[in-house]
C-alpha positions in Angstrom: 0.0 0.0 0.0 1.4 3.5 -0.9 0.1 6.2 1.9 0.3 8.9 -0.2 -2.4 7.4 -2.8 -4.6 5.4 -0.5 -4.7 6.9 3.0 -5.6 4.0 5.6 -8.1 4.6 8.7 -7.0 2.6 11.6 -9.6 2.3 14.8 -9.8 0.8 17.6 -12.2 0.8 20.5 -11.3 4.5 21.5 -9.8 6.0 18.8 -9.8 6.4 14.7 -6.8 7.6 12.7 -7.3 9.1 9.8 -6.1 11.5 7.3 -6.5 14.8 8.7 -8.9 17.6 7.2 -9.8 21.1 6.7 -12.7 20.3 9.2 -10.3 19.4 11.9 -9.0 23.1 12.0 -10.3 24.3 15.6 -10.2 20.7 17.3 -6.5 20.9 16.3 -6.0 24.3 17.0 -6.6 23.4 20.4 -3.8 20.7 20.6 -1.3 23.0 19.3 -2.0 26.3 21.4 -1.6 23.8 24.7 1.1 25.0 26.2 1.2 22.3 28.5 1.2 19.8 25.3 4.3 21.5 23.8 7.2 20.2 25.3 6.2 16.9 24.2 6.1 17.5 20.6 9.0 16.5 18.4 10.3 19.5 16.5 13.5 17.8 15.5 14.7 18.8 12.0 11.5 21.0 11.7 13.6 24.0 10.5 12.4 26.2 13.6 9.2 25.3 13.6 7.8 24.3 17.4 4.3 23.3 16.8 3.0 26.1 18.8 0.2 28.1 17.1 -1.9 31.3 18.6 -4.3 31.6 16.1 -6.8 29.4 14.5 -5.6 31.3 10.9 -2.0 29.9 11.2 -3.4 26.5 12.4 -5.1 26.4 9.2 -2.2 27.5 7.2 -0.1 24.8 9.0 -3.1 22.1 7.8 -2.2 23.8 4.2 0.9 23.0 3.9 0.3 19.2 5.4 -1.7 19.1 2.7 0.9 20.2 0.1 3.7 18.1 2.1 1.4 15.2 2.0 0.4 15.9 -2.4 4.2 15.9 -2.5 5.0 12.9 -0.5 7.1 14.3 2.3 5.2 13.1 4.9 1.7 12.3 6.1 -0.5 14.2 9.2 -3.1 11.4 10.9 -6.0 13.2 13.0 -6.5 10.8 16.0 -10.2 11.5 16.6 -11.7 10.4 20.0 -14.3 8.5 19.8 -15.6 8.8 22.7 -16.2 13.0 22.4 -16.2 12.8 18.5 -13.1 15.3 18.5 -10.1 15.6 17.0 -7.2 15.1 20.3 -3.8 15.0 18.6 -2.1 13.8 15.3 0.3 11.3 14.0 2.9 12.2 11.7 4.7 9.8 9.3 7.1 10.0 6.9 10.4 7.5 5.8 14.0 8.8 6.6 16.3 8.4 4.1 19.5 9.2 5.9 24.0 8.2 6.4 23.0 7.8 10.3 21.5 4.4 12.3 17.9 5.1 11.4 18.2 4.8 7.5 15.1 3.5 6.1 13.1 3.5 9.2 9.6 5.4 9.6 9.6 8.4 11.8 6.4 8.4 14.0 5.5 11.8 15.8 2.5 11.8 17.8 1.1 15.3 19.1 -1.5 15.3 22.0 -3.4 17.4 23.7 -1.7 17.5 27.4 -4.7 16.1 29.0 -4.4 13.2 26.6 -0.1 12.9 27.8 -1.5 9.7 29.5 0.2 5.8 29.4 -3.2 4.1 28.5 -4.1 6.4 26.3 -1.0 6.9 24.5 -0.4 3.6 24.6 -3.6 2.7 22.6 -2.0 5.4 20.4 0.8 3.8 19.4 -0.4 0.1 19.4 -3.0 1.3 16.6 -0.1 2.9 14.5 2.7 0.9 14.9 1.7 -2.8 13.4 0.8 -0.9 10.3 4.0 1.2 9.7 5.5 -1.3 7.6 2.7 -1.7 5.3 2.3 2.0 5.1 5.5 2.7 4.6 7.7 -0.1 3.3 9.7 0.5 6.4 11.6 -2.0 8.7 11.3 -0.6 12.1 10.1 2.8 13.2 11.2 5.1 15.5 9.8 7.8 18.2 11.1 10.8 19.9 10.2 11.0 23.9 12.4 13.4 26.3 13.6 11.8 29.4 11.2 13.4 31.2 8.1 12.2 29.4 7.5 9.2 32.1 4.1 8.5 30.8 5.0 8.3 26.8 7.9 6.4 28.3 6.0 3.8 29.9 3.6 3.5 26.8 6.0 2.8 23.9 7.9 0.7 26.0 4.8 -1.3 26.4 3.9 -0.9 22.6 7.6 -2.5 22.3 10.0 0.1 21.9 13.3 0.3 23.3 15.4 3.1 24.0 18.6 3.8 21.0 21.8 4.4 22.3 22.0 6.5 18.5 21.5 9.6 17.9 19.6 11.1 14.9 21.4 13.8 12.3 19.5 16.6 11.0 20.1 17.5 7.8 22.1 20.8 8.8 24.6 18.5 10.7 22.7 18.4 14.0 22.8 14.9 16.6 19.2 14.8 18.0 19.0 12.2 21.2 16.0 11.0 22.7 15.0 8.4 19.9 12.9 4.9 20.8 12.7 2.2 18.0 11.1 -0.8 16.9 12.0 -3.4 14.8 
């Protein structure tokens, strides 16, 4: 399956992932003006860009350029909708690096929450949806995740979803060693 012409839905029983859209703009907008969510995002190799958004008219520029990223086949923005409130609580980004450092050919999974969703269970149900399907959506062998030391509950969820910690770090492409990285084979 090729992601970028046949977007999957994943679901399980508390959460859909699907392509994001236009529609999601304020249910988003409220994930990335959380202050409280933003020091888990993963801006590594972002060019500046911290995920942090004031206004619901650069949220929706952001979910432009996804758009245009995803068209080109940079990467792809999942909304993770709650099924439970019907709302839009986060996203999923995936992409394949192609890279000279350890994590050549893996898939690169970001997962945005809001900070009331920074929970084990829940983030765990996150990542057991997505990861199972990252090497059919990507033609990937292994994947790997960001979390900052400090992150105890993401911690304790991809560890459960079968990640380990990599003594490697990542290089940007200006150079830069990024630490922090979980993978899965």
């Amino acid at each position: 399956m090729d992601i970028y012409k046949k977007c999957p839905e994943l679901e399980n029983e508390n959460f859909i992932i699907r392509l994001f859209q236009n529609e999601d703009c304020n249910d988003l907008w409220k994930v990335y003006s959380d202050k409280n969510a933003l020091p888990f995002f993963n801006s590594d190799n972002c060019d500046g860009d911290n995920f942090y958004y004031t206004t619901k008219e650069k949220m929706a520029e952001v979910i432009d350029f996804w758009s245009m990223a995803y068209e080109k086949g940079w990467f792809v923005r999942l909304s993770i909708v709650d099924k439970a409130v019907s709302s839009v609580i986060g996203t999923a980004e995936l992409c394949l690096r192609a890279s000279e450092d350890a994590f050549n050919n893996m898939g690169i999974l970001r997962v945005d929450v809001r900070s009331d969703y920074e929970q084990r269970d829940m983030l765990y149900d996150i990542f057991s949806l997505i990861t199972p399907k990252l090497e059919e959506m990507l033609g990937c062998k292994g994947a790997l995740t960001k979390v900052p030391i400090y992150a105890v509950e993401r911690i304790e969820a991809v560890q459960k979803a079968g990640f380990t910690k990599s003594k490697h770090l990542l290089i940007g492409k200006a150079g830069y060693a990024y630490d922090g990285y979980w993978t899965i084979q």
